[in-house]
C-alpha positions in Angstrom: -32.4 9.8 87.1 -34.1 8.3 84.5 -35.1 10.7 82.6 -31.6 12.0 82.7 -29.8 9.1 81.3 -32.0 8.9 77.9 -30.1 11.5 75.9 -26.9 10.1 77.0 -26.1 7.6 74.3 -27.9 9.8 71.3 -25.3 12.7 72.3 -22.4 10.0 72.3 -23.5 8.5 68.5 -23.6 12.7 67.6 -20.1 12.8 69.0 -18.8 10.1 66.7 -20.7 10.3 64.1 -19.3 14.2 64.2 -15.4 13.4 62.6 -17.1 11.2 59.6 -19.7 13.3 58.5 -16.2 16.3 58.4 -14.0 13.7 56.4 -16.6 13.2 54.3 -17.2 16.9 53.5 -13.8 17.4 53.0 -13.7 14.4 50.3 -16.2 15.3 48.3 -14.8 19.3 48.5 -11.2 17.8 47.3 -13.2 15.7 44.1 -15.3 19.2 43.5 -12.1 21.0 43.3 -9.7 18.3 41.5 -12.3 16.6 38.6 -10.3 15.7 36.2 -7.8 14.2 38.6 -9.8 10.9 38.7 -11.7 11.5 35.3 -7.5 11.4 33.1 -6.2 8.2 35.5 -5.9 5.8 32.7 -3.8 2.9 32.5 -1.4 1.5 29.9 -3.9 -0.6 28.3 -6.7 1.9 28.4 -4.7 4.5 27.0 -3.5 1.6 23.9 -6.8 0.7 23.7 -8.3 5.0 22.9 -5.7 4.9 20.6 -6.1 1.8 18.5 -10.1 2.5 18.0 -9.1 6.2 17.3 -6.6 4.7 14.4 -8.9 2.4 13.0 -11.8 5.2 12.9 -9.4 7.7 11.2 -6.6 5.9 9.1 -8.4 2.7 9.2 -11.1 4.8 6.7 -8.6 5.7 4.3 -6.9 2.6 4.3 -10.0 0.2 3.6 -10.4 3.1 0.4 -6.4 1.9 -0.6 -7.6 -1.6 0.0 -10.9 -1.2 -2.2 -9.0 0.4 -4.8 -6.2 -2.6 -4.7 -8.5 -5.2 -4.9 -10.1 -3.3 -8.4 -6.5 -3.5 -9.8 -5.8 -7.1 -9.1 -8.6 -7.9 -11.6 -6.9 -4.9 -14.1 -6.0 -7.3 -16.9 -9.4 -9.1 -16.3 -11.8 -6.2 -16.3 -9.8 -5.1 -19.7 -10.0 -7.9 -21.7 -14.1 -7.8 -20.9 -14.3 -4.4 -21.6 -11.9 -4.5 -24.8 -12.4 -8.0 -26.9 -9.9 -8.6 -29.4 -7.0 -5.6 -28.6 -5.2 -7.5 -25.8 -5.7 -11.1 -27.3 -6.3 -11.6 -31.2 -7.0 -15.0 -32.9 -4.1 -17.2 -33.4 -2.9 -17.5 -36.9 -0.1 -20.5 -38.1 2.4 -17.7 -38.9 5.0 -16.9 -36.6 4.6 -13.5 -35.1 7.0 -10.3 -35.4 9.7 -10.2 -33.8 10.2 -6.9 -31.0 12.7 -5.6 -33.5 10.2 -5.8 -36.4 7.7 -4.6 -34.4 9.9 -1.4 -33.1 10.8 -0.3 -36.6 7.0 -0.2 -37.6 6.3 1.3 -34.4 8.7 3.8 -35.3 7.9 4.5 -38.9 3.8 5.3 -38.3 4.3 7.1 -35.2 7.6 9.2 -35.6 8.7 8.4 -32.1 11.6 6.5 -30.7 10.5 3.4 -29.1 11.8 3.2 -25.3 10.7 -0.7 -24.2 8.5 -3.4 -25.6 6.5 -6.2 -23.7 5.8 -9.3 -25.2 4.1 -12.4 -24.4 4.9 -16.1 -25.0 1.4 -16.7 -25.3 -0.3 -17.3 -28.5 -2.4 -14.1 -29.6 -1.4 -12.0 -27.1 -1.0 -8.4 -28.3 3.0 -7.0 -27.7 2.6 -3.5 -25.9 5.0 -1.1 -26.8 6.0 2.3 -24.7 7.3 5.5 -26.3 10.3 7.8 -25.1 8.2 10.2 -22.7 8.2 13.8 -23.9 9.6 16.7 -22.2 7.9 17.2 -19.2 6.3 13.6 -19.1 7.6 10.7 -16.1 6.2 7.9 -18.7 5.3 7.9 -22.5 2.8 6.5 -24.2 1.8 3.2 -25.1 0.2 1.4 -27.7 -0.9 -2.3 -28.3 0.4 -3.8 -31.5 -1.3 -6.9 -33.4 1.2 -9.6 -33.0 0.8 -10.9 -36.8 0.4 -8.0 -39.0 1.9 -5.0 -36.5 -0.9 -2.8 -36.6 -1.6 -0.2 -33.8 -4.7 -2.1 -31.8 -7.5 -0.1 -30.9 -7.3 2.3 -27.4 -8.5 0.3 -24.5 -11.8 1.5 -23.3 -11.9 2.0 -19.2 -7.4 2.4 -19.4 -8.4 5.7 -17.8 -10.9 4.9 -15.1 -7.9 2.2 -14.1 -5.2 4.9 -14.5 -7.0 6.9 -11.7 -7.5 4.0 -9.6 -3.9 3.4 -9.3 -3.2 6.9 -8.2 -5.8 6.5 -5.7 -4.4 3.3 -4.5 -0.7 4.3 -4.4 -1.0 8.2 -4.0 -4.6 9.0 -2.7 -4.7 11.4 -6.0 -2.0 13.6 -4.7 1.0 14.5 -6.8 3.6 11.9 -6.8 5.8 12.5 -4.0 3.7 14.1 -1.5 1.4 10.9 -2.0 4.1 9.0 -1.4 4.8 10.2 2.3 1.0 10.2 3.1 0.5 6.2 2.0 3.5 5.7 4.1 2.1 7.7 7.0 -0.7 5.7 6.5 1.3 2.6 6.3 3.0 3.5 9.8 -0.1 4.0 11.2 -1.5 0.4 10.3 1.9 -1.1 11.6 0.6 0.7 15.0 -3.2 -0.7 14.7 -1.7 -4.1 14.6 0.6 -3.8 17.2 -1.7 -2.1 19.5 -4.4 -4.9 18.9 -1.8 -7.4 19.7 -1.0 -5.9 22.8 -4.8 -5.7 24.0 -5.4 -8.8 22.7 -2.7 -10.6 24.5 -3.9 -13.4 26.5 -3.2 -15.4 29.8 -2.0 -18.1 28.4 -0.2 -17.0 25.5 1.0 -20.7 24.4 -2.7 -22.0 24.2 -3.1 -22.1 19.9 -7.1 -22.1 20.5 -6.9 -18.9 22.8 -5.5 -17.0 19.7 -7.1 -18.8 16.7 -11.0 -19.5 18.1 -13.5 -17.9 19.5 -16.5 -18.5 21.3 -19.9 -18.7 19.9 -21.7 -19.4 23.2 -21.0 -15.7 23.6 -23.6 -13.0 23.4 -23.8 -9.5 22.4 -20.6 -7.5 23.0 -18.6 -10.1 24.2 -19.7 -12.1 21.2 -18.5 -8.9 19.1 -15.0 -8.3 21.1 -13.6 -11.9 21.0 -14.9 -12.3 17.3 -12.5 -9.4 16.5 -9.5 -10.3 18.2 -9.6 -13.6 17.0 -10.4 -12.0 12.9 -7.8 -9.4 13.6 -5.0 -12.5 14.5 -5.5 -14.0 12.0 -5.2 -11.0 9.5 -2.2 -10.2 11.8 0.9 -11.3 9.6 -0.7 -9.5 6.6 -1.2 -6.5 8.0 2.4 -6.4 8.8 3.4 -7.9 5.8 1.3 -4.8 3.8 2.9 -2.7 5.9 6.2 -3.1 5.5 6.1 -3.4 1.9 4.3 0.0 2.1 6.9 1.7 3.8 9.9 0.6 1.7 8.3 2.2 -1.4 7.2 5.2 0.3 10.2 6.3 1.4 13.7 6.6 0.1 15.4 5.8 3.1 14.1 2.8 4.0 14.0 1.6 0.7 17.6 2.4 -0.1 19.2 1.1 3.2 17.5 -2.4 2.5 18.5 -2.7 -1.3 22.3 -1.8 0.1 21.5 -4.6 3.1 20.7 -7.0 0.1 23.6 -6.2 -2.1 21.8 -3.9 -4.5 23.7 -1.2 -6.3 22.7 2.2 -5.2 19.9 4.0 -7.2 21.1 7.0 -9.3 20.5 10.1 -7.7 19.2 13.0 -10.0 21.4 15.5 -11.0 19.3 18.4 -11.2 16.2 19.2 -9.0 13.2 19.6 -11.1 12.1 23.1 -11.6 15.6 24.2 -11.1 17.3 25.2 -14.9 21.0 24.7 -15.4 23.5 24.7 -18.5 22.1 22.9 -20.9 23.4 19.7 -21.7 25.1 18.4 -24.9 22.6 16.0 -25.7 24.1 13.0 -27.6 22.5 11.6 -30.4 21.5 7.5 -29.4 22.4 5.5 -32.7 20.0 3.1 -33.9 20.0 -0.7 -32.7 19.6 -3.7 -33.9 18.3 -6.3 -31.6 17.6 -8.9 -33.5 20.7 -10.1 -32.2 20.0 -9.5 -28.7 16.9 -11.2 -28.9 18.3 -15.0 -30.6 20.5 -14.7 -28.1 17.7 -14.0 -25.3 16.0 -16.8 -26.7 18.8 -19.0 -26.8 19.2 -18.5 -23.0 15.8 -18.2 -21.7 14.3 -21.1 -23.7 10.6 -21.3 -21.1 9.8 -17.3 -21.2 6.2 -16.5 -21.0 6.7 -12.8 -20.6 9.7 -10.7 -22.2 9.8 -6.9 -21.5 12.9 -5.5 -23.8 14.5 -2.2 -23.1 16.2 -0.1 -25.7 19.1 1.9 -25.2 19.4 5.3 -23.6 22.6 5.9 -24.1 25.3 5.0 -26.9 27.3 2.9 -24.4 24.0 0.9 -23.4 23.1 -2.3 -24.2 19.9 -3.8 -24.8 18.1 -5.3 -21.6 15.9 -7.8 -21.4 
């Protein structure tokens, strides 16, 4: 009898321990056969989150080249007048200087070309830049600096190329014009998504507590430390990145940028009339009459008495007027 009853509970803890040990199997036969099932079960915030690191990794690379290349130009005039002493800014003499229409018609005389705008500067010394009527073929003619006192063509600037490529890297990435134009405003688009994404992750618990958005913690170590210190950077840089990227967007494309201007009571741009690389009947071209705008410019003066920077357009048209 004793013997007997030994086995007895071992044989009862096989019995139950008989259904787990199945359920079991049949669990771990389910995750063999399903992987990814488990592995792809992200959340809304995971799922914002792979995509705002995979932005920043991919467009955030191009876009810290745009903001390089932005940063060179706002030191443009700067970097110039370093490179170039004496074209952009001349000594100051006691004699008045030419006026734009004196300086046009010598402009015109020792360079055979019509003159299409002139910039000048209230400043004393500052050289007047002139632009010539761009060419067939051309978007934008040339320029030249002019010596405010005795009208004579200033040397070429030194480093006007090197700055001349940088813009087209920072508005086009080196592209041709308008394809450029819709890959800045991808671009742009994506930025607007970085920062609304980061906003999203970053959102807090309490939302109305200033130091929760605006501080961070430097009790914190490693990547803690590194997480809140760039939430709390990326707030702050919040409103410019949207500001950046809105003003992006309206000059990249036509349709934004037209729909706002009609929004703010702008006329309408003037649509071109012929596609380029498409040829038409030519045009009767009309002779533009010479103008005098020495008139135009008393009377600018008269109006405008503080000007510090005047940029005067000539005709291009016989029913135009001068603008200023």
């Amino acid at each position: 009898m004793t013997t007997s009853s030994l086995p007895q509970p071992q044989l009862r803890a096989s019995a139950d321990e008989a259904p787990e040990t199945s359920q079991q199997r049949r669990q771990q036969h389910q995750r063999a056969a399903n992987p990814q099932r488990r592995r792809w079960h992200w959340s809304w915030k995971q799922v914002w989150f792979q995509l705002h690191w995979f932005i920043g990794i991919t467009a955030g690379t191009v876009l810290v080249i745009i903001g390089l290349s932005g940063a060179t130009l706002a030191f443009k005039d700067e970097l110039l007048d370093v490179m170039n002493p004496g074209v952009r800014h001349v000594p100051v003499e006691t004699r008045a200087p030419l006026t734009p229409a004196q300086l046009a018609n010598i402009a015109a005389t020792e360079h055979g070309q019509r003159v299409a705008s002139i910039t000048v500067y209230a400043e004393a010394g500052a050289a007047p830049r002139l632009f010539f009527a761009p060419k067939n073929g051309q978007r934008r003619g040339e320029s030249i600096y002019m010596h405010p006192y005795t009208g004579a063509t200033q040397p070429a600037l030194a480093g006007a190329g090197f700055f001349e490529w940088t813009e087209s890297l920072h508005r086009w990435l080196l592209l041709p014009r308008d394809p450029g134009r819709q890959v800045a405003g991808a671009l742009a688009l994506c930025l607007l998504g970085l920062a609304l994404s980061g906003l999203y992750l970053r959102w807090p618990r309490r939302p109305l507590d200033w130091r929760t958005w605006l501080t961070f913690d430097p009790a914190l170590k490693g990547r803690s430390f590194l997480w809140n210190l760039h939430a709390v950077a990326g707030t702050w840089c919040l409103v410019v990145y949207v500001a950046l990227t809105l003003t992006g967007i309206y000059w990249s494309y036509d349709v934004v940028r037209d729909n706002i201007d009609a929004w703010a009571g702008k006329p309408p741009r003037m649509a071109q009339a012929q596609a380029p690389g498409k040829k038409g009947p030519p045009k009767e071209k009309k002779e533009i009459p010479a103008v005098d705008i020495g008139l135009a410019w008393s009377t600018f003066q008269q109006h405008a008495p503080g000007w510090t920077l005047a940029s005067v357009r000539m005709p291009t048209r016989p029913d135009e007027a001068v603008q200023f």
